[in-house]
N, C-alpha and C positions, 0 to 999 in steps of 0.2 A: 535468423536465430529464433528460438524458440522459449518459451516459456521456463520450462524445464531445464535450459541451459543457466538464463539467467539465475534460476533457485539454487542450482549446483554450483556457481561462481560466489553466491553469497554465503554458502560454508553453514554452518549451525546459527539459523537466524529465529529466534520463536517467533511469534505472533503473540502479541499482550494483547490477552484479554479479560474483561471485566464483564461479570454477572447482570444482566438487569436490574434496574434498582438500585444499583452504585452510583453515590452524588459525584455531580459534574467536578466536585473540587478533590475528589479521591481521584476522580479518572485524569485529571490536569497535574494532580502528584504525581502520578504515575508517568504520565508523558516529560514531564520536567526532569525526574528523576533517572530515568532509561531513554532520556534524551531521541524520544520516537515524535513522531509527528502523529499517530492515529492509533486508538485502540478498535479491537474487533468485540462487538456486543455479543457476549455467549451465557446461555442459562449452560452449558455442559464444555467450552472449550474445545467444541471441536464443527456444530454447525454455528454458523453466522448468521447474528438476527439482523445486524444495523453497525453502523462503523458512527466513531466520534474522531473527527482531527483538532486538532489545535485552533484552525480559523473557524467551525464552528463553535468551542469555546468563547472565540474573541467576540466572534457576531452575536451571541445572547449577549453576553457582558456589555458590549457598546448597545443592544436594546432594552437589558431587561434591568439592568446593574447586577451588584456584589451577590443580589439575593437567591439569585440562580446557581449559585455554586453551590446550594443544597437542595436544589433538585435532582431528581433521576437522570441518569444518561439517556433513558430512554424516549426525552421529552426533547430534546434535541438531536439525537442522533439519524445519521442517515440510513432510511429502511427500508428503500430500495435500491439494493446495493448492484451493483455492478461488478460483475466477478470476469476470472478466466479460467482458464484449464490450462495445464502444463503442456500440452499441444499445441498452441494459440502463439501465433507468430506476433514475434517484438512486436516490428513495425503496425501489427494492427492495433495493440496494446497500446505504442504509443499515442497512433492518432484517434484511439477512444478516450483517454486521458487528456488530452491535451483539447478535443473537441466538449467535452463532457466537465472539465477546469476542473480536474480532480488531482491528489496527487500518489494516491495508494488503491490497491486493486486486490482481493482477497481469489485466492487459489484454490478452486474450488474441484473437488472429483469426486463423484458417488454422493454428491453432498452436502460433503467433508471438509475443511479446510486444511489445505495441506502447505500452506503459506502467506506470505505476503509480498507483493512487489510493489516499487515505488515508483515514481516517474524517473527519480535518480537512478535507479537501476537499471532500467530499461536504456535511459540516455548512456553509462555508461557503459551499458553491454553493445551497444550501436557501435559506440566511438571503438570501441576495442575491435568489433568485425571490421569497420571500415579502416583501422589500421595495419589490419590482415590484410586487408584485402592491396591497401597501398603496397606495400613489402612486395607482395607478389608480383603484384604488374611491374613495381621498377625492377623484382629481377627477370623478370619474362624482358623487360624492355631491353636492361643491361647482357642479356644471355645466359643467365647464372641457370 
C-alpha cells in the first residue's frame, strides 16, 4: 500500500499549522482542542519548517517547567523533519516511524505539504490490506 492510498482513506483530514513564533501554550491549545498529536511549523501553511508533538511539549515541561509555555515553538520543535511522498510504500513508512520513535510524517511533493500521516494510519491501513488479503486465500482455499 501506498502512501497516497492511506491519504485517500482518511477523507478531508488538514494539517494544523502554526506560524513561527507561536508560544508553545497556543500550539498545546490547539492540539487539546482538535484533539491532534502534532502541529506542522509553517511561516505560509504550505512548506514545512519543523513539526511540534505533544511529547515534545511534555519533555520541555518536565525540564524547563510552566515557563516555556511562553516560548516560541520554534525553540522546541523538531527541524529536521522526516517527510514522505504519496509514492512511498506503507511498510517502509512504517519501519521509519517506528525505527526513528516518531509518531507523524508530513507529505511532502514539489516541496509542498500535501498531508499528514500518522503511525495510527499507516498501522491501520496494514491491518485493513492484511484483512484483504485473509478473505481472499480462505476463498481461493474454500474454492469460491
Amino acid at each position: 500500500m501506498q502512501v497516497q492510498q492511506i491519504l485517500k482513506s482518511k477523507g478531508i483530514d488538514s494539517v494544523y499549522t502554526v506560524k513561527p513564533g507561536t508560544k508553545v501554550a497556543d500550539a498545546a491549545k490547539i492540539l487539546a482542542e482538535k484533539r491532534i498529536g502534532t502541529v506542522v511549523i509553517s511561516s505560509d501553511g504550505v512548506v514545512a519548517e519543523g513539526i511540534l508533538s505533544e511529547r515534545d511539549i511534555v519533555r520541555v515541561l518536565a525540564s524547563n517547567g510552566a515557563g516555556c509555555l511562553s516560548d516560541a515553538v520554534d525553540d522546541y520543535m523538531t527541524k529536521k523533519l522526516v517527510t514522505c511522498a504519496r509514492g512511498d510504500n506503507a511498510d517502509a513508512i512504517l519501519a521509519t516511524m517506528t525505527e526513528g520513535r516518531f509518531r507523524h510524517m508530513p507529505v511532502v511533493e514539489d516541496g509542498k505539504m500535501v498531508g499528514l500521516i500518522t503511525l495510527g494510519d499507516v498501522v491501520k491501513a496494514r491491518l485493513s490490506e492484511l484483512a484483504m488479503e485473509k478473505t481472499a486465500l480462505e476463498g481461493m482455499i474454500m474454492g469460491h
